[in-house]
Biotite code that builds the C-alpha atoms (Angstrom):
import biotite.structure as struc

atoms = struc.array([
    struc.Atom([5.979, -24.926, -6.195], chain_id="A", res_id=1, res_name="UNK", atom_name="CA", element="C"),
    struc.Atom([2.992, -23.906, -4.458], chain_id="A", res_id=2, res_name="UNK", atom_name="CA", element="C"),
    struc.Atom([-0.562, -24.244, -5.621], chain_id="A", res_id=3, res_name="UNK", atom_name="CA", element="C"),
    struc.Atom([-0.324, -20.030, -5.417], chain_id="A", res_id=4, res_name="UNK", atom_name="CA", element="C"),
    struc.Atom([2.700, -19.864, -7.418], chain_id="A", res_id=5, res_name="UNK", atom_name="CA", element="C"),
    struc.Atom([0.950, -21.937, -10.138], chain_id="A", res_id=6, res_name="UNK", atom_name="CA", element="C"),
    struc.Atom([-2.531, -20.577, -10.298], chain_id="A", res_id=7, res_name="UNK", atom_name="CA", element="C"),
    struc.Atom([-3.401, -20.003, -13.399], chain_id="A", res_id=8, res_name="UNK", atom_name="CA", element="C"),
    struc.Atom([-5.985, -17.133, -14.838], chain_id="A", res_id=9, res_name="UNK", atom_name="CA", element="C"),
    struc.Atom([-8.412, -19.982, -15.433], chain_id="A", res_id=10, res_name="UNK", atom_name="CA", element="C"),
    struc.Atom([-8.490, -21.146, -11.611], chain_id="A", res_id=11, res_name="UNK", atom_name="CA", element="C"),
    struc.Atom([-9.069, -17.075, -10.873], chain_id="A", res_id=12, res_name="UNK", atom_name="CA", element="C"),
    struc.Atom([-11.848, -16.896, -13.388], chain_id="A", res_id=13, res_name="UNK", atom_name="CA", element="C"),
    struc.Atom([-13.247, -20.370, -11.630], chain_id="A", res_id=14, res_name="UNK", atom_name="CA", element="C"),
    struc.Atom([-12.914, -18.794, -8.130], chain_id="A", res_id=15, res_name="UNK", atom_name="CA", element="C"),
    struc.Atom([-15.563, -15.552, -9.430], chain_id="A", res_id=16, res_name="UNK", atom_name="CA", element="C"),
    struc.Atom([-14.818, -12.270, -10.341], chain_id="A", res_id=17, res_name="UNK", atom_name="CA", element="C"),
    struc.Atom([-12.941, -10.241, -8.256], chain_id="A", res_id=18, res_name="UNK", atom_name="CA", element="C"),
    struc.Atom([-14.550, -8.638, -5.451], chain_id="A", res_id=19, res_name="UNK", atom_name="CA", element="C"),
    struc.Atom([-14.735, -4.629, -5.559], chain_id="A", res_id=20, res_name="UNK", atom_name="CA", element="C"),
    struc.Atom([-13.533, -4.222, -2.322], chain_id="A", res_id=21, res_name="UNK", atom_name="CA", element="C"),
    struc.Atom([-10.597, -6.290, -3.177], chain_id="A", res_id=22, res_name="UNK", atom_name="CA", element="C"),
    struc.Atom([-10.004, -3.973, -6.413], chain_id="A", res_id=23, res_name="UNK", atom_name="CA", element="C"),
    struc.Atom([-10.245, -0.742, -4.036], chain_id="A", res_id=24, res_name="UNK", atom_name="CA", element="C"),
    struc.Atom([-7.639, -1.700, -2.007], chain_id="A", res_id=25, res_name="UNK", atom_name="CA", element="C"),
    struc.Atom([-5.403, -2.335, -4.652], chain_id="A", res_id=26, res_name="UNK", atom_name="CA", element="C"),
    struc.Atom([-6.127, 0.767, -6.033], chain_id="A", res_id=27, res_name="UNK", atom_name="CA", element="C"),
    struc.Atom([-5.362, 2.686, -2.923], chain_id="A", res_id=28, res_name="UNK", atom_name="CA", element="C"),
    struc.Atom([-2.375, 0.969, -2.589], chain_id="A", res_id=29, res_name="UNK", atom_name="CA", element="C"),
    struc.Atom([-0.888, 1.600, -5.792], chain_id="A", res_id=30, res_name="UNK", atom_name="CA", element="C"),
    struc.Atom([-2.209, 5.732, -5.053], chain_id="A", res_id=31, res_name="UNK", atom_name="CA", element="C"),
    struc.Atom([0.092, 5.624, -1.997], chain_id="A", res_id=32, res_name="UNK", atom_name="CA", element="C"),
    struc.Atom([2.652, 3.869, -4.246], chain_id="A", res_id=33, res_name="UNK", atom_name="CA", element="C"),
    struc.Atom([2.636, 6.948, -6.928], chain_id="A", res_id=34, res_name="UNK", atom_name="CA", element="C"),
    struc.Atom([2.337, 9.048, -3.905], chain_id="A", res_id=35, res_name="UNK", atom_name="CA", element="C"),
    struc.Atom([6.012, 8.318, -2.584], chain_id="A", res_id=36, res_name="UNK", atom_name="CA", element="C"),
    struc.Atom([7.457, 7.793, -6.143], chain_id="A", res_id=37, res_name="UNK", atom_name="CA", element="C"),
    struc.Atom([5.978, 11.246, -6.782], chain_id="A", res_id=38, res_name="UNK", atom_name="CA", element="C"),
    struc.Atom([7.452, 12.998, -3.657], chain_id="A", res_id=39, res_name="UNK", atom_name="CA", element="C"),
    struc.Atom([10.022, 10.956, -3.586], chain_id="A", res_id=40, res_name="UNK", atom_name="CA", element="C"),
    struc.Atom([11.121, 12.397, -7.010], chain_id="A", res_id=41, res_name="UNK", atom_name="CA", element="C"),
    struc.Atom([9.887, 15.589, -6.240], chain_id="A", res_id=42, res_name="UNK", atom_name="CA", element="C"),
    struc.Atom([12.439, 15.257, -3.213], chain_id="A", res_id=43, res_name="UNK", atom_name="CA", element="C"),
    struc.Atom([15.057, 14.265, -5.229], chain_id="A", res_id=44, res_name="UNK", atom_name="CA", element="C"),
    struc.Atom([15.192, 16.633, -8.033], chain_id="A", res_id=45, res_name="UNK", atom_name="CA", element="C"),
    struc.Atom([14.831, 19.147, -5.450], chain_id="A", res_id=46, res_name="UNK", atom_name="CA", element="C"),
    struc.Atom([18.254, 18.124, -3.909], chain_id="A", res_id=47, res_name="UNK", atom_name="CA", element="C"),
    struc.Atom([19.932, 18.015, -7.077], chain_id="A", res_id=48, res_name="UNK", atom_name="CA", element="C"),
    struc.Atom([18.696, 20.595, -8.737], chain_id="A", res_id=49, res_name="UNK", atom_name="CA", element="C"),
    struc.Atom([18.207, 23.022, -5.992], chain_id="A", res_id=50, res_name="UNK", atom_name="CA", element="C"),
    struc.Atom([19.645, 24.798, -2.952], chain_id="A", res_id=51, res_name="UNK", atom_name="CA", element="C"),
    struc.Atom([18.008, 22.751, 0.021], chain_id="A", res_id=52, res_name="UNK", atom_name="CA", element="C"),
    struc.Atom([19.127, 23.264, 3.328], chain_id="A", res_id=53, res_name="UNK", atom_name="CA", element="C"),
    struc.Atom([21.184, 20.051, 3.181], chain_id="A", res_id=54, res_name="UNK", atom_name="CA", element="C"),
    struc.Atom([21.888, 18.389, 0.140], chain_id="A", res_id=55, res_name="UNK", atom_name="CA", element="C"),
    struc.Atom([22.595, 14.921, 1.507], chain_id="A", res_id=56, res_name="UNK", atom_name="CA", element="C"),
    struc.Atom([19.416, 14.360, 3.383], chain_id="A", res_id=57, res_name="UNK", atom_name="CA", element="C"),
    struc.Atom([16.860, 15.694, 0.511], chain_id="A", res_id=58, res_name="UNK", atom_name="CA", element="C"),
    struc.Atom([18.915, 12.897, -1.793], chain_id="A", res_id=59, res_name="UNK", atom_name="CA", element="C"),
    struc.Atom([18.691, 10.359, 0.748], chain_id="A", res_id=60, res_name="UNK", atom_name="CA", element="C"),
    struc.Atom([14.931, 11.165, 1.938], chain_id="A", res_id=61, res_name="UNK", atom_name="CA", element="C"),
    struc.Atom([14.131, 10.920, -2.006], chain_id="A", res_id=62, res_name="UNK", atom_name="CA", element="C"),
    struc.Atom([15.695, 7.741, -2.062], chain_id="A", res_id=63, res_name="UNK", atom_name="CA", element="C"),
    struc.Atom([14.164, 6.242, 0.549], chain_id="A", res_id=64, res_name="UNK", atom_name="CA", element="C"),
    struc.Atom([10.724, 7.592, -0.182], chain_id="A", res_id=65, res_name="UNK", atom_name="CA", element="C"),
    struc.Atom([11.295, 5.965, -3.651], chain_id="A", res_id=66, res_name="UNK", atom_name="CA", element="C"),
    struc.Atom([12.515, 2.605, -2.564], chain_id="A", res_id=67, res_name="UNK", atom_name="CA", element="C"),
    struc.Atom([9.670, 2.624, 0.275], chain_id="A", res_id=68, res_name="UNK", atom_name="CA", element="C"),
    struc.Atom([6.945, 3.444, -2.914], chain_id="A", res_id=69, res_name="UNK", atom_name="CA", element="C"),
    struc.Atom([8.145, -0.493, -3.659], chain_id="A", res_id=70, res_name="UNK", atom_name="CA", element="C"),
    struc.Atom([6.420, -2.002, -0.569], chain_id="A", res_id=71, res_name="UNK", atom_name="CA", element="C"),
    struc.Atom([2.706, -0.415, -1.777], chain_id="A", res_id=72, res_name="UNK", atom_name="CA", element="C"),
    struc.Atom([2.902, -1.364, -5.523], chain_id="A", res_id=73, res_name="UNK", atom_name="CA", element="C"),
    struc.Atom([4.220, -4.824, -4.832], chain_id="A", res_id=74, res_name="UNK", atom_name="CA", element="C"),
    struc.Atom([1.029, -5.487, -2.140], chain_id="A", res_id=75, res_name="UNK", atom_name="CA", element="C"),
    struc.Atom([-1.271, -3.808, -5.124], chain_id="A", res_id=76, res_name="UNK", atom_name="CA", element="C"),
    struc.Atom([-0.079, -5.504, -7.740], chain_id="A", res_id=77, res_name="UNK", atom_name="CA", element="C"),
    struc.Atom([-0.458, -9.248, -5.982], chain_id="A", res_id=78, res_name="UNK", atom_name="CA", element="C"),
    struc.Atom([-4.317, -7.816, -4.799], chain_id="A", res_id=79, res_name="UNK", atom_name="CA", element="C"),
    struc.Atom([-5.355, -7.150, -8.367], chain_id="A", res_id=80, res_name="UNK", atom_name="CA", element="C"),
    struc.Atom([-3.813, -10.874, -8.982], chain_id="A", res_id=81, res_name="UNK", atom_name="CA", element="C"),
    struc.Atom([-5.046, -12.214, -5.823], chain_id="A", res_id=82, res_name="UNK", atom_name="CA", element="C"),
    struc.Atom([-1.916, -13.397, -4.265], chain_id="A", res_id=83, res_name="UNK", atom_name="CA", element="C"),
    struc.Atom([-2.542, -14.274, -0.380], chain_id="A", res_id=84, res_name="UNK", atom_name="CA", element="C"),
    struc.Atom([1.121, -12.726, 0.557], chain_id="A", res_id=85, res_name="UNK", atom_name="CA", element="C"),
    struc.Atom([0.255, -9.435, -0.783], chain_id="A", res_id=86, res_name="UNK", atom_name="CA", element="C"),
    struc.Atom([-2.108, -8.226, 2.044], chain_id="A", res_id=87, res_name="UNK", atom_name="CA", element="C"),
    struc.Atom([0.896, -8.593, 4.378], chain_id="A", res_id=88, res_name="UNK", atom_name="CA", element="C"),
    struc.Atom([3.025, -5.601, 2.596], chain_id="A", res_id=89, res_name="UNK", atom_name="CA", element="C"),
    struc.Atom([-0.067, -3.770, 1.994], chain_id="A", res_id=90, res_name="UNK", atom_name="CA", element="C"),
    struc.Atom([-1.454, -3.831, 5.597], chain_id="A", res_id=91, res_name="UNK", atom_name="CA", element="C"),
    struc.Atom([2.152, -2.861, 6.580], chain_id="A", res_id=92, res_name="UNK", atom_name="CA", element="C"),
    struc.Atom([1.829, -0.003, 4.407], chain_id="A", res_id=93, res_name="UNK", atom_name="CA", element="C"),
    struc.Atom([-1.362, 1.309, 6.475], chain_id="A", res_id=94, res_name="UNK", atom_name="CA", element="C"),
    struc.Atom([-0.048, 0.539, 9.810], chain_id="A", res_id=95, res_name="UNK", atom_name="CA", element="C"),
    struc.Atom([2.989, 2.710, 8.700], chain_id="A", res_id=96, res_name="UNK", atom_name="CA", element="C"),
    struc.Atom([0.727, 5.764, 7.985], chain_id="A", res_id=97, res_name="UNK", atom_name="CA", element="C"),
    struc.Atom([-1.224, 5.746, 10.716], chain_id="A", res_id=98, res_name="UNK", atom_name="CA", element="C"),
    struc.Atom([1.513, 7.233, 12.841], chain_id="A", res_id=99, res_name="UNK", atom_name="CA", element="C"),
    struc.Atom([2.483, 9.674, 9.611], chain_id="A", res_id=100, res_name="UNK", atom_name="CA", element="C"),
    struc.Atom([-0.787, 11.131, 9.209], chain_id="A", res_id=101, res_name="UNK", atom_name="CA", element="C"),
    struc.Atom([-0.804, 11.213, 13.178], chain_id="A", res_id=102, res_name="UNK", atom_name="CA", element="C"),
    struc.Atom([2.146, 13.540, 13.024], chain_id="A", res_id=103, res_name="UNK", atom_name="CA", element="C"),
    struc.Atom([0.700, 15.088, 10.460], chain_id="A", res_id=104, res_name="UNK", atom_name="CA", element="C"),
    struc.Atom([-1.915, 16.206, 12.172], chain_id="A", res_id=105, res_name="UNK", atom_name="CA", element="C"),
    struc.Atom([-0.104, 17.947, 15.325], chain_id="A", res_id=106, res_name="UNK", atom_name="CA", element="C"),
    struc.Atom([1.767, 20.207, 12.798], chain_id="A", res_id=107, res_name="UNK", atom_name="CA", element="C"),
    struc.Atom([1.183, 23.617, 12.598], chain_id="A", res_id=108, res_name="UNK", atom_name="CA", element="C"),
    struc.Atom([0.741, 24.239, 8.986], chain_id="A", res_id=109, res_name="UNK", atom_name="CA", element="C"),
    struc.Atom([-0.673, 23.292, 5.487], chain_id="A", res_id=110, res_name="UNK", atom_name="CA", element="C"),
    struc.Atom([0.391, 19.601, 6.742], chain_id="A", res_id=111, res_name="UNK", atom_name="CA", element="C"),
    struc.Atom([-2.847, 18.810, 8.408], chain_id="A", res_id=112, res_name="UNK", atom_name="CA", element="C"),
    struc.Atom([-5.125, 18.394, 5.639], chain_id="A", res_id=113, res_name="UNK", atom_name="CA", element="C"),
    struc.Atom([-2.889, 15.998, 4.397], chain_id="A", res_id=114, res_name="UNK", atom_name="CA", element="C"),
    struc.Atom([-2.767, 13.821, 7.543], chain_id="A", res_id=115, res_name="UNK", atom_name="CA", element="C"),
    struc.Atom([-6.370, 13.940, 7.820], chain_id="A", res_id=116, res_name="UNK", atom_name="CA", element="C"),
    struc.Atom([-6.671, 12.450, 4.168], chain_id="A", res_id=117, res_name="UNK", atom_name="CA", element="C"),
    struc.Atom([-3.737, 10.052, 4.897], chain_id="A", res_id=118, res_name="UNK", atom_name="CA", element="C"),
    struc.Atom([-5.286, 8.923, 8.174], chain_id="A", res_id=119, res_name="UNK", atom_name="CA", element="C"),
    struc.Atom([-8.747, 8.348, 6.310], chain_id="A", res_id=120, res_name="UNK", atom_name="CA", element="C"),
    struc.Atom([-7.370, 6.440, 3.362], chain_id="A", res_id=121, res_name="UNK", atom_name="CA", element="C"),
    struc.Atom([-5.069, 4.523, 5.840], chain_id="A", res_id=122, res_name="UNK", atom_name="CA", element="C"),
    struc.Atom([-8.274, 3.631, 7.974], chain_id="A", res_id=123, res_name="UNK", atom_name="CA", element="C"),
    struc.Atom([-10.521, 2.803, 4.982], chain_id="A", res_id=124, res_name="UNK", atom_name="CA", element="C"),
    struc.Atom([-7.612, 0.771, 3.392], chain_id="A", res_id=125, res_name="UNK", atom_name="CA", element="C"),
    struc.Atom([-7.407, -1.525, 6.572], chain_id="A", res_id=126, res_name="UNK", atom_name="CA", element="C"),
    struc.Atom([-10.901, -2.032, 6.803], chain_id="A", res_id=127, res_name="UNK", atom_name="CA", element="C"),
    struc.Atom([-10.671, -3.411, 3.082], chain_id="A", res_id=128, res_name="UNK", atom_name="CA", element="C"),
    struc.Atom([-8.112, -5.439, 3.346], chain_id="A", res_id=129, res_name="UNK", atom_name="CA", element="C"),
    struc.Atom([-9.401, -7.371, 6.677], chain_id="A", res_id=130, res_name="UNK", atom_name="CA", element="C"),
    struc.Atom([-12.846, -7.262, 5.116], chain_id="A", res_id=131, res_name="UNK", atom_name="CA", element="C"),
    struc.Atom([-14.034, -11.498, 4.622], chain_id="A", res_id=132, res_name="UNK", atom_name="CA", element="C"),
    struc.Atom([-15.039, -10.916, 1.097], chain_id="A", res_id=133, res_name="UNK", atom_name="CA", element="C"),
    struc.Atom([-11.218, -9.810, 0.619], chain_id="A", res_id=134, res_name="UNK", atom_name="CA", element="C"),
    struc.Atom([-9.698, -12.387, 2.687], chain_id="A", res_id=135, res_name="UNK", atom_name="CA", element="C"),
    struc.Atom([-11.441, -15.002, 1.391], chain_id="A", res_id=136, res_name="UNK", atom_name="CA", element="C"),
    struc.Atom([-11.054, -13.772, -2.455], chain_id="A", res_id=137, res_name="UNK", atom_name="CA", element="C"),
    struc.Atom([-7.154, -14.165, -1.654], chain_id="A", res_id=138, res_name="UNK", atom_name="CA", element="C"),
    struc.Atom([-7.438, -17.639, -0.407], chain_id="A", res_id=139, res_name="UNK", atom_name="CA", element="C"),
    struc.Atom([-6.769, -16.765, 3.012], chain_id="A", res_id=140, res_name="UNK", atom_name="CA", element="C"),
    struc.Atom([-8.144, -18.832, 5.959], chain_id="A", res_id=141, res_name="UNK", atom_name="CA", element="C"),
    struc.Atom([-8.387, -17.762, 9.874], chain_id="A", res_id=142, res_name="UNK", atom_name="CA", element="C"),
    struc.Atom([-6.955, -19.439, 12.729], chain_id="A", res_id=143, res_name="UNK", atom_name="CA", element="C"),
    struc.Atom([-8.006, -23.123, 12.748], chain_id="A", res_id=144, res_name="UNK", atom_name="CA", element="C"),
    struc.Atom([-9.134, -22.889, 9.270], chain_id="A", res_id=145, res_name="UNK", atom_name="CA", element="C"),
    struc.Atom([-8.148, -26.251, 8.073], chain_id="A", res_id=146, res_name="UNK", atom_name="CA", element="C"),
    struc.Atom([-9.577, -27.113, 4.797], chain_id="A", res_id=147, res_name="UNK", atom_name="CA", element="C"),
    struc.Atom([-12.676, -29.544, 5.752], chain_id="A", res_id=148, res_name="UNK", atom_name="CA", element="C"),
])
């Protein structure tokens, strides 16, 4: 096992508290994790329960939406337990809705508000995740950065 696997929450209270910005982007990535389960229910009941267009793809885009909500929880779960694997999935997650909110934002309806708030909180989540506090509260080290 690694030493990650087998940290215990006495080596995380000997490493400090957790940083806020560390704690934000967790947060935000559970949000966008209740954000698909949400719609992704929402979606899904709608199929089943009501007269969409086509039956098959509301299931299946419910489905997927749900499944996908995985990927966000998983990253915010291992940030709030500072697990260095878990800013993978949740920068993954942003670089996924940059190009939602982008299409977002060429529709022509009530759509666009929504990309512009996607696009922000995908922007601001990046920014905390690459952030050195965060990267170095998850044990993370750059290129070349053998221990010394």
């Amino acid at each position: 096992m690694s030493s990650e696997q087998t940290r215990t929450p006495e080596a995380a209270e000997e490493a400090g508290p957790r940083p806020g910005r560390l704690t934000a982007a967790a947060a935000v990535a559970a949000l966008e994790g209740l954000a698909l389960v949400v719609g992704g229910g929402w979606m899904l009941v709608g199929g089943l329960a009501g007269h969409p267009d086509d039956r098959t793809a509301a299931v299946t885009g419910g489905i997927t939406l749900v499944v996908l909500a995985l990927l966000p929880l998983l990253a915010a779960r291992g940030l709030l337990a500072r697990r260095g694997w878990s800013r993978g999935p949740a920068v993954i997650t942003q670089i996924i809705a940059l190009p939602v909110a982008y299409n977002l934002l060429h529709a022509d309806s009530v759509a666009i508000p929504a990309g512009i708030v996607l696009g922000v909180v995908a922007v601001t989540a990046l920014v905390l995740l690459v952030n050195p506090t965060t990267t170095q509260a998850l044990g993370i080290r750059g290129p070349g950065g053998a221990e010394k």
